[in-house]
PDB file of N, CA, C, O and CB in Angstrom:
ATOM      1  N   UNK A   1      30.303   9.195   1.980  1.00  0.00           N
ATOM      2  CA  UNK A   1      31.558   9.280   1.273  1.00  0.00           C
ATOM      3  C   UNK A   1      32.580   8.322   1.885  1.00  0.00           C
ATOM      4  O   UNK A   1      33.362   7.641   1.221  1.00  0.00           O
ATOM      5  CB  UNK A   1      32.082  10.713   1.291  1.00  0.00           C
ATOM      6  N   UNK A   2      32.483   8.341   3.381  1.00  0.00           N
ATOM      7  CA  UNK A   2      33.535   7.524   3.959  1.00  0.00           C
ATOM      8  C   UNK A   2      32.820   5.672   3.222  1.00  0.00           C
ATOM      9  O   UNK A   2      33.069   5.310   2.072  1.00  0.00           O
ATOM     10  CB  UNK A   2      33.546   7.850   6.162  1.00  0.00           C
ATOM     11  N   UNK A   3      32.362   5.212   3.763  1.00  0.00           N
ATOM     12  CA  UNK A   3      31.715   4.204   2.617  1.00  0.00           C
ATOM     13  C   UNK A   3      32.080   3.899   2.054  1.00  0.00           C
ATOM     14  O   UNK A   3      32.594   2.787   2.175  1.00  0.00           O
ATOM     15  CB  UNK A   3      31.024   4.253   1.940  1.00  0.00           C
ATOM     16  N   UNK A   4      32.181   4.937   0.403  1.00  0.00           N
ATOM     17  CA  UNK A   4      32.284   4.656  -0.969  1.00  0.00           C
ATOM     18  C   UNK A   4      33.730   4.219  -0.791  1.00  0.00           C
ATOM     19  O   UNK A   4      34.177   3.210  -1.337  1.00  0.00           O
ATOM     20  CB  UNK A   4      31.938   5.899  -2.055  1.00  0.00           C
ATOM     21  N   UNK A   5      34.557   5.149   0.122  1.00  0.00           N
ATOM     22  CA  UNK A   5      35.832   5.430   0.065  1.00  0.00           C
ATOM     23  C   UNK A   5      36.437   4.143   0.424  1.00  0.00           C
ATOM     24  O   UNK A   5      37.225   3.531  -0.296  1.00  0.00           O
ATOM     25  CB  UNK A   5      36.212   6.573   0.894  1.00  0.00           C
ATOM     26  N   UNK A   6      35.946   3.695   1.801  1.00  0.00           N
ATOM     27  CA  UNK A   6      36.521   2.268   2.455  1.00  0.00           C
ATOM     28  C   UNK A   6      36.220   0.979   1.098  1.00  0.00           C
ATOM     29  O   UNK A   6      37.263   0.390   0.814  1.00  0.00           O
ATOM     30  CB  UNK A   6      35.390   1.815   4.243  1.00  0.00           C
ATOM     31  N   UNK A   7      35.076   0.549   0.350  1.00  0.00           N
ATOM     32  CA  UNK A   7      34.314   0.107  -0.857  1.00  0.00           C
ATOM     33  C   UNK A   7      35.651   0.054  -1.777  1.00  0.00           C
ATOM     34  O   UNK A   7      36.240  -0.955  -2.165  1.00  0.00           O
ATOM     35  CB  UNK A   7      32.960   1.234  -1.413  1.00  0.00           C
ATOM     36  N   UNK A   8      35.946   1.313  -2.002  1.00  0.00           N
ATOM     37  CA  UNK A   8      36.763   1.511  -3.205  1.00  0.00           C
ATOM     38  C   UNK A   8      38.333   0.992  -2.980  1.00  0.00           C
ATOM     39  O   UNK A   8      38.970   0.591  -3.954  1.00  0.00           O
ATOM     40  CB  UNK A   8      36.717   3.112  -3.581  1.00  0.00           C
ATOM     41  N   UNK A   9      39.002   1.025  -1.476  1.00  0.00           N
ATOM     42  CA  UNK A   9      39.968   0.468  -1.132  1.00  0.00           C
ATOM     43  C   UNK A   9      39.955  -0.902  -1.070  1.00  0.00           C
ATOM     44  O   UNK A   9      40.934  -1.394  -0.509  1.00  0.00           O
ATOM     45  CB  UNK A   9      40.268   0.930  -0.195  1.00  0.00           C
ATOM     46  N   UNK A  10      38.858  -1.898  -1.621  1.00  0.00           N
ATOM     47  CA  UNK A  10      39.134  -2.906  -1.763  1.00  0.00           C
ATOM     48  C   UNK A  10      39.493  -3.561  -2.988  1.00  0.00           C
ATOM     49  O   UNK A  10      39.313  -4.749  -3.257  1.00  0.00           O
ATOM     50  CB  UNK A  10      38.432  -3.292  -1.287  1.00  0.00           C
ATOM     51  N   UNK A  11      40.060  -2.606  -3.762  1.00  0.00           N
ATOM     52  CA  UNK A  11      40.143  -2.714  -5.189  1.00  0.00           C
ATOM     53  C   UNK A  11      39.371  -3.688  -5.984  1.00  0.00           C
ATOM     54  O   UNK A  11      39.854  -4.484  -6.789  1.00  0.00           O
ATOM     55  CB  UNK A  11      41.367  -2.929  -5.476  1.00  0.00           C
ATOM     56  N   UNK A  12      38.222  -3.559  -5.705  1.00  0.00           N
ATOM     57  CA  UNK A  12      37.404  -4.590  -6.704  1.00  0.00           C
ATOM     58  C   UNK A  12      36.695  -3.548  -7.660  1.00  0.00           C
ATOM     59  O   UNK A  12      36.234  -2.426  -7.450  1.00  0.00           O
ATOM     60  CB  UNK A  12      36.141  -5.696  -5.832  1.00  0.00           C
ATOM     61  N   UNK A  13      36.836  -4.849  -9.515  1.00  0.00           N
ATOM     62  CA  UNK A  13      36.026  -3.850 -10.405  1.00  0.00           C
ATOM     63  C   UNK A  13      34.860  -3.101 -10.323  1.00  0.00           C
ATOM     64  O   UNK A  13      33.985  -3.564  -9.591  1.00  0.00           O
ATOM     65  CB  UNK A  13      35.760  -4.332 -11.279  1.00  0.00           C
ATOM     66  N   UNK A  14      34.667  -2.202 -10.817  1.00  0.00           N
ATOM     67  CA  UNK A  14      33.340  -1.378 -10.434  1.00  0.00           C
ATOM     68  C   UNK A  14      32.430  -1.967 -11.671  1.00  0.00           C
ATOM     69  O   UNK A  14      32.655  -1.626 -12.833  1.00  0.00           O
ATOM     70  CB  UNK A  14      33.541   0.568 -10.439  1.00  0.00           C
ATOM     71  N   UNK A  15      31.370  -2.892 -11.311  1.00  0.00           N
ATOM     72  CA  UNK A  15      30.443  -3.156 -12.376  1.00  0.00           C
ATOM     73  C   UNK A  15      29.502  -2.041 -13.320  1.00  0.00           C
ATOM     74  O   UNK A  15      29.467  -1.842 -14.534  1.00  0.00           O
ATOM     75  CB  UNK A  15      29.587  -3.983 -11.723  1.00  0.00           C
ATOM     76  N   UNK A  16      28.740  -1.400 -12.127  1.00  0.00           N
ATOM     77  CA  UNK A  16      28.206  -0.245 -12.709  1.00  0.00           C
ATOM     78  C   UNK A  16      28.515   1.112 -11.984  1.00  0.00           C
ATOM     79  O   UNK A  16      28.204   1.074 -10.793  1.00  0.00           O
ATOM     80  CB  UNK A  16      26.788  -0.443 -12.801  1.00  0.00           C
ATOM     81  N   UNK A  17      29.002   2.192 -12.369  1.00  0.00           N
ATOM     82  CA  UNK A  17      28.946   3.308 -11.680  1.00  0.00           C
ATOM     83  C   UNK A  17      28.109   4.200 -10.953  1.00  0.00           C
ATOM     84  O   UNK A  17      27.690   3.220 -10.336  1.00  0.00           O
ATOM     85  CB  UNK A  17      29.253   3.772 -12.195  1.00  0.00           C
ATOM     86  N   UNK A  18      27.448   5.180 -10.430  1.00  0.00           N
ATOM     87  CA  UNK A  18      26.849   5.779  -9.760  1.00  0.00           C
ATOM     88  C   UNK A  18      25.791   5.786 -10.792  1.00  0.00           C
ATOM     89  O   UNK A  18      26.338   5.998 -11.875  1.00  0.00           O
ATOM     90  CB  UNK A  18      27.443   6.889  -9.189  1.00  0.00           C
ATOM     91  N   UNK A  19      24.617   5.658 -10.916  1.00  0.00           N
ATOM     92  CA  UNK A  19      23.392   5.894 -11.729  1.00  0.00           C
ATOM     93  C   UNK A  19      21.810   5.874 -10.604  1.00  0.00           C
ATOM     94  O   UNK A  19      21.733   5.275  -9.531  1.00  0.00           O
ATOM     95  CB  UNK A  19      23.407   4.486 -13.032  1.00  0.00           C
ATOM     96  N   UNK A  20      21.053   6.442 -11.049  1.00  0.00           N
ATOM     97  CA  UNK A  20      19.718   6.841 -10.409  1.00  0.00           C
ATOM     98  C   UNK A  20      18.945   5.422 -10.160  1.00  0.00           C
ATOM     99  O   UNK A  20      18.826   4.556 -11.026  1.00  0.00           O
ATOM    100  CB  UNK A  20      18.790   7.930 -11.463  1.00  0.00           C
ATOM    101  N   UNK A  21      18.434   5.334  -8.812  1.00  0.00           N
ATOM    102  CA  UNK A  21      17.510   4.324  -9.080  1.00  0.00           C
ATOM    103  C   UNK A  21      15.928   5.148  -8.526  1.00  0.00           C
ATOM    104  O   UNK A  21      16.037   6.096  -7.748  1.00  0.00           O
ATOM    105  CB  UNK A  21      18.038   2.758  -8.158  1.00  0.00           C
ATOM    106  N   UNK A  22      14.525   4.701  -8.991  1.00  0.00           N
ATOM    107  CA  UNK A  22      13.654   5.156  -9.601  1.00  0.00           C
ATOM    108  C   UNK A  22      12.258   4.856  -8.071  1.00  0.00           C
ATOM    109  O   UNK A  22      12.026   3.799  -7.484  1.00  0.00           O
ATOM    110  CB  UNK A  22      13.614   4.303 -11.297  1.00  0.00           C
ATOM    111  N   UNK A  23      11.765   5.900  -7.910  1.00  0.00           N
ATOM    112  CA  UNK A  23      10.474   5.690  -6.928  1.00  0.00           C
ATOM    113  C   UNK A  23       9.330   6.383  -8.069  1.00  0.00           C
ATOM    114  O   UNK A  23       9.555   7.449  -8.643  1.00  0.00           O
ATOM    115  CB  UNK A  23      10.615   6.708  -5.092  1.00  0.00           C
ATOM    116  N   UNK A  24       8.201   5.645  -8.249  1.00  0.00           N
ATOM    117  CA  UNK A  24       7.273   6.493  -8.978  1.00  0.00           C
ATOM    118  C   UNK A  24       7.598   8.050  -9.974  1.00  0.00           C
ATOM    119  O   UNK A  24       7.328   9.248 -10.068  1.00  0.00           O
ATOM    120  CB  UNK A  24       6.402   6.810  -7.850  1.00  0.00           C
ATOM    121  N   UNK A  25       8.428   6.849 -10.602  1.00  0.00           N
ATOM    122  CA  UNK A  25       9.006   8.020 -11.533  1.00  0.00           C
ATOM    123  C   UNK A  25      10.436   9.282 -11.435  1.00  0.00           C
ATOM    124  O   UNK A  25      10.985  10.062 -12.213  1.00  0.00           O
ATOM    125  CB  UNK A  25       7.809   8.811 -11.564  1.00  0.00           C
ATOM    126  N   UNK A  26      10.572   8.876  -9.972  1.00  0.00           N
ATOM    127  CA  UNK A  26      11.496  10.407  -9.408  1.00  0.00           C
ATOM    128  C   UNK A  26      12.475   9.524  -8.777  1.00  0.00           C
ATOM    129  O   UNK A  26      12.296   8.492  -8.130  1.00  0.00           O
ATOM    130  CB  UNK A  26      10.638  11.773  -8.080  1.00  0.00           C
ATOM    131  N   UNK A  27      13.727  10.244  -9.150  1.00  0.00           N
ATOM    132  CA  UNK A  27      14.775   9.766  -8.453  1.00  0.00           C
ATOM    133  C   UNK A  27      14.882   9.836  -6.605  1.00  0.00           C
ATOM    134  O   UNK A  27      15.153  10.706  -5.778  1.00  0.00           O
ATOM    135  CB  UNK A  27      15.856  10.542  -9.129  1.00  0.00           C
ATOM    136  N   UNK A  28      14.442   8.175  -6.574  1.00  0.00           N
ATOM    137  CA  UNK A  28      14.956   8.040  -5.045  1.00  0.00           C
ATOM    138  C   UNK A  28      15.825   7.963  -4.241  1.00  0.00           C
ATOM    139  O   UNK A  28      15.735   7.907  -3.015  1.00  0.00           O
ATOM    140  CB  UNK A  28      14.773   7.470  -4.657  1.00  0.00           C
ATOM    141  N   UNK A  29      17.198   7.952  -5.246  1.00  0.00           N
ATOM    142  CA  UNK A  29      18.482   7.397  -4.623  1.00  0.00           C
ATOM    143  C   UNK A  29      19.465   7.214  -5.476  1.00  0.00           C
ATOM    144  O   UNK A  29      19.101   7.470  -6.624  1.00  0.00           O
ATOM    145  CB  UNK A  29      18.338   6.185  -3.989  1.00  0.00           C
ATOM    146  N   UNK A  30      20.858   6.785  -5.371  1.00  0.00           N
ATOM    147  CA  UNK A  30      22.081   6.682  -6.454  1.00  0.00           C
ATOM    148  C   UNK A  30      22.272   5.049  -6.033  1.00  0.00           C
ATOM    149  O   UNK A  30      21.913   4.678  -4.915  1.00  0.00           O
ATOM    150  CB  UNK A  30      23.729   7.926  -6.145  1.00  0.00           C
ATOM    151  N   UNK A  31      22.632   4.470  -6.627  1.00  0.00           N
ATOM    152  CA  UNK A  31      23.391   2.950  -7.010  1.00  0.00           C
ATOM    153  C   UNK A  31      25.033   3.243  -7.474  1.00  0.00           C
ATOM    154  O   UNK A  31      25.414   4.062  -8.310  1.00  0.00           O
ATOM    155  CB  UNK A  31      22.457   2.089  -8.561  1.00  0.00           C
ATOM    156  N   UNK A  32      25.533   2.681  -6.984  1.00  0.00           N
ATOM    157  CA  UNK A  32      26.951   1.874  -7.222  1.00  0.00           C
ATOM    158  C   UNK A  32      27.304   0.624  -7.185  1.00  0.00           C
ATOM    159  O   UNK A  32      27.734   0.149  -6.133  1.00  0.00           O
ATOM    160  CB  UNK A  32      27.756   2.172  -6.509  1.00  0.00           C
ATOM    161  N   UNK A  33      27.202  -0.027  -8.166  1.00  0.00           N
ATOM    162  CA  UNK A  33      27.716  -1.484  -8.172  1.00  0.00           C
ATOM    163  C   UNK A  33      29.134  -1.442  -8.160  1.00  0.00           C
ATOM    164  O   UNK A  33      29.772  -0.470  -8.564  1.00  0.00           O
ATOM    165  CB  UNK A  33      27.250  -2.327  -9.398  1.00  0.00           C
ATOM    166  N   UNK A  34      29.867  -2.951  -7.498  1.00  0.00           N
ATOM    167  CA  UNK A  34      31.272  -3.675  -7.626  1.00  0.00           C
ATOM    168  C   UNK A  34      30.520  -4.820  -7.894  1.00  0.00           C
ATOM    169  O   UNK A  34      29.312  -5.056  -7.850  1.00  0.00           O
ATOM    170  CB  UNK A  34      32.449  -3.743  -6.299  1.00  0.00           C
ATOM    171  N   UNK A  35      31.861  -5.715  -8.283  1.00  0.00           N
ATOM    172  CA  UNK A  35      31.258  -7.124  -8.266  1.00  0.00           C
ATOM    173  C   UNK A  35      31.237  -7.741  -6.888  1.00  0.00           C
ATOM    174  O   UNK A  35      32.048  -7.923  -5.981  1.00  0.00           O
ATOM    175  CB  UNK A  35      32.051  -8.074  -9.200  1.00  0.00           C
ATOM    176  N   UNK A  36      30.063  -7.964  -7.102  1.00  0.00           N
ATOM    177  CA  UNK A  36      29.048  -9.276  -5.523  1.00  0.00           C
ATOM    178  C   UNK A  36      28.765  -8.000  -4.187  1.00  0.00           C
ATOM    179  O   UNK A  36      28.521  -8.352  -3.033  1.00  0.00           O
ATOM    180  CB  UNK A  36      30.821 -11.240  -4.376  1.00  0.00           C
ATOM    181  N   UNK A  37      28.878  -6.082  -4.725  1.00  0.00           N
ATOM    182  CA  UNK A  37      28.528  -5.561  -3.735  1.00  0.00           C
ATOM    183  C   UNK A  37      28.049  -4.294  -4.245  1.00  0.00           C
ATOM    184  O   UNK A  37      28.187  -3.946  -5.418  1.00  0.00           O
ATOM    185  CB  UNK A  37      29.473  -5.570  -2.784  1.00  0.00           C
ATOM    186  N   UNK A  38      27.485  -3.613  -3.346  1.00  0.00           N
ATOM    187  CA  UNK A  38      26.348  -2.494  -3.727  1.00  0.00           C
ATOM    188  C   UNK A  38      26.592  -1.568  -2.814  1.00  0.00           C
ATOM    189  O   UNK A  38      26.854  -1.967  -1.679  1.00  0.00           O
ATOM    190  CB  UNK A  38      24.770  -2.909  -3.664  1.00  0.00           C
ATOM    191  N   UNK A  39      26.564   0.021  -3.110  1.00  0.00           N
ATOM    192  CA  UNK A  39      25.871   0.887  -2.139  1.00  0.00           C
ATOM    193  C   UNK A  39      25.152   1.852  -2.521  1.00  0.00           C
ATOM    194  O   UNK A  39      25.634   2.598  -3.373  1.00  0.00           O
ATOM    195  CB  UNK A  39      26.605   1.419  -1.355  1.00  0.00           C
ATOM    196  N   UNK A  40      24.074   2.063  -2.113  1.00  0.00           N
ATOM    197  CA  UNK A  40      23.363   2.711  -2.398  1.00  0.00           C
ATOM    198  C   UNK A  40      22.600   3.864  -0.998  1.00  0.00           C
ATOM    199  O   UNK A  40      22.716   4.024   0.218  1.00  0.00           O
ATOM    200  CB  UNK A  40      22.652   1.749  -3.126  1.00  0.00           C
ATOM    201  N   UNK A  41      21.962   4.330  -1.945  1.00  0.00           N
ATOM    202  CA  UNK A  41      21.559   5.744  -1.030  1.00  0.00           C
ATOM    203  C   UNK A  41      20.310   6.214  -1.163  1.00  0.00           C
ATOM    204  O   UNK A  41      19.726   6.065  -2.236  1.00  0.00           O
ATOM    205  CB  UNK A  41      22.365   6.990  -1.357  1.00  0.00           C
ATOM    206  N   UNK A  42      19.861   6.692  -0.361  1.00  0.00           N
ATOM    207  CA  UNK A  42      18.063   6.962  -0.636  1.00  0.00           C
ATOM    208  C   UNK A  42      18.333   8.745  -0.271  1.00  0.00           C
ATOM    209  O   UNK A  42      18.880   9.398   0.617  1.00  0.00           O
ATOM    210  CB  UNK A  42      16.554   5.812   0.920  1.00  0.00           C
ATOM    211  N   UNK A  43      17.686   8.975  -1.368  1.00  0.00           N
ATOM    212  CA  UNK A  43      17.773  10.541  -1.307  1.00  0.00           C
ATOM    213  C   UNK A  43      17.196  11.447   0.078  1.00  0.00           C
ATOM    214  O   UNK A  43      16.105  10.975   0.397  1.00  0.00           O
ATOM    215  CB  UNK A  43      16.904  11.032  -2.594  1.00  0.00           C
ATOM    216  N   UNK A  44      17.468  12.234   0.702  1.00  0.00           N
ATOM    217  CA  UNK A  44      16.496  12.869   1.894  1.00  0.00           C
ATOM    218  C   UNK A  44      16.828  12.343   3.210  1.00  0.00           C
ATOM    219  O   UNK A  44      17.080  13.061   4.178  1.00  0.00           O
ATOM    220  CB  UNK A  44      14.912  12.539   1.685  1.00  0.00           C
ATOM    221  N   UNK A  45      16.823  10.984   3.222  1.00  0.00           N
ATOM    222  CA  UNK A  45      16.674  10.024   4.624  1.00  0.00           C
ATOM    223  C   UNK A  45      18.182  10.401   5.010  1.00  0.00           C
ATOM    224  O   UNK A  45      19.144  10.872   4.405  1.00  0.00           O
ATOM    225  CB  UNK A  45      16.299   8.010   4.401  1.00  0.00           C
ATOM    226  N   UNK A  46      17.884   9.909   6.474  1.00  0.00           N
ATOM    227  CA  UNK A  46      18.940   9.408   7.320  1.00  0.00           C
ATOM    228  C   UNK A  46      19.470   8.115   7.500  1.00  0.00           C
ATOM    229  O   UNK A  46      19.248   7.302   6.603  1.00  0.00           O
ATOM    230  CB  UNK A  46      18.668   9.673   8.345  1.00  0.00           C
ATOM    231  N   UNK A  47      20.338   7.649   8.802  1.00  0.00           N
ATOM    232  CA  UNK A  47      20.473   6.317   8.816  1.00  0.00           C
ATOM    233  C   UNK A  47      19.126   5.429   9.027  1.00  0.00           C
ATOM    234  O   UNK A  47      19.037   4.221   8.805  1.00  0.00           O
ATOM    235  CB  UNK A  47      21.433   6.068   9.826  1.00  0.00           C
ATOM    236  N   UNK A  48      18.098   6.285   9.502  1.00  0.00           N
ATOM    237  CA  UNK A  48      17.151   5.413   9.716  1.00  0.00           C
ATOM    238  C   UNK A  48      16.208   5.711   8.898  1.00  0.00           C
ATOM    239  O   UNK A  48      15.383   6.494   9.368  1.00  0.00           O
ATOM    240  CB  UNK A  48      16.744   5.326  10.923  1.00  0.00           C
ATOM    241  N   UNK A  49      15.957   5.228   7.397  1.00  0.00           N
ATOM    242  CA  UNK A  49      15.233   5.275   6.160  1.00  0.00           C
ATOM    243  C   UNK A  49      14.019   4.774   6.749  1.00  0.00           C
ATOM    244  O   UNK A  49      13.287   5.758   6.859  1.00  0.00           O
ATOM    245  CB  UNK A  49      15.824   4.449   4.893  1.00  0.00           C
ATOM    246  N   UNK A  50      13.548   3.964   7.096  1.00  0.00           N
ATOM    247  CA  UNK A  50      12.011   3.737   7.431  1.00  0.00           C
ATOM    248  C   UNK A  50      11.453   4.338   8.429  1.00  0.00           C
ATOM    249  O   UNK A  50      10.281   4.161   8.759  1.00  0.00           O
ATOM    250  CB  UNK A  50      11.689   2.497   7.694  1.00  0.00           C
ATOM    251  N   UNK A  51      12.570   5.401   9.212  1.00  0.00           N
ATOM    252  CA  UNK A  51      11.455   6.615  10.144  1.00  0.00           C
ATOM    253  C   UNK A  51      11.208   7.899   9.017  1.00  0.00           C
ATOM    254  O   UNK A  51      10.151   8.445   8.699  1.00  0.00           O
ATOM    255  CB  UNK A  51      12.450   7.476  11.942  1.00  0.00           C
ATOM    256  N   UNK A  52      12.682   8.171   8.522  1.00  0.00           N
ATOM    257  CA  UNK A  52      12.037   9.617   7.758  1.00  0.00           C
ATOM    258  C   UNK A  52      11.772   9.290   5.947  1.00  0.00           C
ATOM    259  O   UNK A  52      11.200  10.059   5.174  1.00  0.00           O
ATOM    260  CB  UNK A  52      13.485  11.179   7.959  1.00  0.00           C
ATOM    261  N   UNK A  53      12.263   8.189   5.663  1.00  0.00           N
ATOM    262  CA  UNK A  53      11.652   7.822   3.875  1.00  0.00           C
ATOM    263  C   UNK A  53      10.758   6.623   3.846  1.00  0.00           C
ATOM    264  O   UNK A  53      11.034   5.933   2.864  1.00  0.00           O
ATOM    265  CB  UNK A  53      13.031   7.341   2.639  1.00  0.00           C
ATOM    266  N   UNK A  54       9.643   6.052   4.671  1.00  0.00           N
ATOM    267  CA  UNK A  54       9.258   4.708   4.513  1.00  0.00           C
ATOM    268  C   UNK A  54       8.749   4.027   3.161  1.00  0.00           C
ATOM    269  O   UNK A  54       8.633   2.803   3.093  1.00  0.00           O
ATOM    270  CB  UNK A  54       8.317   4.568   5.401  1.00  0.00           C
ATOM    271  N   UNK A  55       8.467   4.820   2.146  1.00  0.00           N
ATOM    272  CA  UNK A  55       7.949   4.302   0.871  1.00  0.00           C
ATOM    273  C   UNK A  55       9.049   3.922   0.402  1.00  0.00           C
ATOM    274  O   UNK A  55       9.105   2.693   0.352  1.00  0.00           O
ATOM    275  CB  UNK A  55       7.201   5.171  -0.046  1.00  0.00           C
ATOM    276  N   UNK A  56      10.386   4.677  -0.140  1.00  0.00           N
ATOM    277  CA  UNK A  56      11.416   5.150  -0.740  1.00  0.00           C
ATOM    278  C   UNK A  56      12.121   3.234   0.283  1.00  0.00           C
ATOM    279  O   UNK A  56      12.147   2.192  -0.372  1.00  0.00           O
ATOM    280  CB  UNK A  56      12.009   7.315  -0.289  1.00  0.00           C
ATOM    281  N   UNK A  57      12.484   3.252   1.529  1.00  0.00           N
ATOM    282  CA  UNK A  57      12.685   2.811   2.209  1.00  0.00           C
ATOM    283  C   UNK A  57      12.128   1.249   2.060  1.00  0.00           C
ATOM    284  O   UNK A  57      12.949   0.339   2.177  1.00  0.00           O
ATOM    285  CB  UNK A  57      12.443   3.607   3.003  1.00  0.00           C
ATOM    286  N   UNK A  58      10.772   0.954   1.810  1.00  0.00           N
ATOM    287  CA  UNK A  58      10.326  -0.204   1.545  1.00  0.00           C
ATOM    288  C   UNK A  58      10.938  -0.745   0.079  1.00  0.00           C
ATOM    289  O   UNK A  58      11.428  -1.857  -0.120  1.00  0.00           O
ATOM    290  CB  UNK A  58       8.837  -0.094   1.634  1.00  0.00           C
ATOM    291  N   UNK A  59      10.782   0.305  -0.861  1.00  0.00           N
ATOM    292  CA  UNK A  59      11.295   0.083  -1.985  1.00  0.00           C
ATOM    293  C   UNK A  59      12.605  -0.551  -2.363  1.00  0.00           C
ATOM    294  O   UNK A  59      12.746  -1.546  -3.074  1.00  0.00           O
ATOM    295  CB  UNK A  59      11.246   1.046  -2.399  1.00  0.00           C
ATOM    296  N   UNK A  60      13.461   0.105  -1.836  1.00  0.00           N
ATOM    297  CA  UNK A  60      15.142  -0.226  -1.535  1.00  0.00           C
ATOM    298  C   UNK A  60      14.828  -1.535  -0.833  1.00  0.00           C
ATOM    299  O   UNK A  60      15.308  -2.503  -1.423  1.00  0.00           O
ATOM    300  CB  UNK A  60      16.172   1.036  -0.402  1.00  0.00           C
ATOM    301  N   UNK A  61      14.126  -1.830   0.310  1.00  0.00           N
ATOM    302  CA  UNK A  61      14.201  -3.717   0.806  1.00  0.00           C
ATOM    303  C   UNK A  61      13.907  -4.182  -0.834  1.00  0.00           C
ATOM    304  O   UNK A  61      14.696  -4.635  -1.663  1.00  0.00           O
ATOM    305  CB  UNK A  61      12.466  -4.524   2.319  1.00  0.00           C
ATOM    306  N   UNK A  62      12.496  -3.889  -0.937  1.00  0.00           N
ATOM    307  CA  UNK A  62      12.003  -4.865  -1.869  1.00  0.00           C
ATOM    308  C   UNK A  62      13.001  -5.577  -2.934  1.00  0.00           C
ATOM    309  O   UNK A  62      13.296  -6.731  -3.242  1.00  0.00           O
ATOM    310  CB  UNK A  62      10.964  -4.188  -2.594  1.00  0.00           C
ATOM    311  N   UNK A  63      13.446  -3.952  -3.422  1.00  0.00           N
ATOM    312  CA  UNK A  63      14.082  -4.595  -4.418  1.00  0.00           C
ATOM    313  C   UNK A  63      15.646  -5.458  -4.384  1.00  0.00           C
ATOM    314  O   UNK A  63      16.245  -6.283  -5.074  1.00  0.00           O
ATOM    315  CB  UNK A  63      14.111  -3.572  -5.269  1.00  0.00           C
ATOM    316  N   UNK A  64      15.858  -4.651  -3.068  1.00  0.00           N
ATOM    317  CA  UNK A  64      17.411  -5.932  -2.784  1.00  0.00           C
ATOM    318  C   UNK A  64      17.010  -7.484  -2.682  1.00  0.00           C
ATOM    319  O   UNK A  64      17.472  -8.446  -3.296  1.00  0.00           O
ATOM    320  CB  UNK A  64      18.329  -5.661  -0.975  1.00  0.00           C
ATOM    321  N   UNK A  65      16.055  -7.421  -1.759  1.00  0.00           N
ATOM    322  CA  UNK A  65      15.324  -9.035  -1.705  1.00  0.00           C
ATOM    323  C   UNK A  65      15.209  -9.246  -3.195  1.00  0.00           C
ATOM    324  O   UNK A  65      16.104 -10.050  -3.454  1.00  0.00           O
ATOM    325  CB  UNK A  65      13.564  -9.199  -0.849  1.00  0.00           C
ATOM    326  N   UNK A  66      14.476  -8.895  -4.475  1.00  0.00           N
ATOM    327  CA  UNK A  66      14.447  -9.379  -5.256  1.00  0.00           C
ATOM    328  C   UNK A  66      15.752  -9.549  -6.714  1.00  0.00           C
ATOM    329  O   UNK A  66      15.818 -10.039  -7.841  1.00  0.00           O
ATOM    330  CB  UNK A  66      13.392  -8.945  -5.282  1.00  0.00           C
ATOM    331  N   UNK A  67      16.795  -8.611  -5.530  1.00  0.00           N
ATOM    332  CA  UNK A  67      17.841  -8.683  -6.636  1.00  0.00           C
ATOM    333  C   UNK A  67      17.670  -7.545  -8.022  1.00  0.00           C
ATOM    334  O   UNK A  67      18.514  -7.559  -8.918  1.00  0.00           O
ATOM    335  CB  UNK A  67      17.736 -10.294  -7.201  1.00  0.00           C
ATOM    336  N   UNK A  68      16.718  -6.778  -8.048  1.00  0.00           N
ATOM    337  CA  UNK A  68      16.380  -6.369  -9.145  1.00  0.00           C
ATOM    338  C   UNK A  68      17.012  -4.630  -8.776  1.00  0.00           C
ATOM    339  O   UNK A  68      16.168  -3.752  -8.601  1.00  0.00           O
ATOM    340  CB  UNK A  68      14.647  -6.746  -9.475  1.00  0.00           C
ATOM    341  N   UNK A  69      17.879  -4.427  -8.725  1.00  0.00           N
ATOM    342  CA  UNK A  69      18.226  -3.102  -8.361  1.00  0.00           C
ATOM    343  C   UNK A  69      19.454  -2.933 -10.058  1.00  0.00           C
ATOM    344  O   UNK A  69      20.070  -1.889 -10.274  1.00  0.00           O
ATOM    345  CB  UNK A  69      19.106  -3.044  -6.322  1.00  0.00           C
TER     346      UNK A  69
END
């Protein structure tokens, strides 16, 4: 929340709002777009997503590397 909150004090437009992004069908996480920035969240995990979510966790790299989130 602190995050979203600091994010949101930079008054930039919000491109897309909070919506689901997808692991084998099941929601892995929430998305928030601004323009040129992102935050997102992986459902379950902690700060350290590739000790306690590593699939969920690979997924979220992959797809930032490919831009396709």
């Amino acid at each position: 929340m602190g995050t979203e909150r600091w994010m949101e004090c930079l008054a930039r437009p919000v491109a897309n709002d909070w919506r689901a992004w997808l692991l084998n069908e099941d929601v892995a996480g929430m998305i928030k777009t601004w323009d040129h920035m992102s935050l997102i969240t992986v459902k379950g995990c902690g700060h350290t997503i590739p000790t306690y979510c590593p699939e969920a966790g690979f997924e979220f790299f992959h797809k930032w590397l490919n831009d396709s989130f």
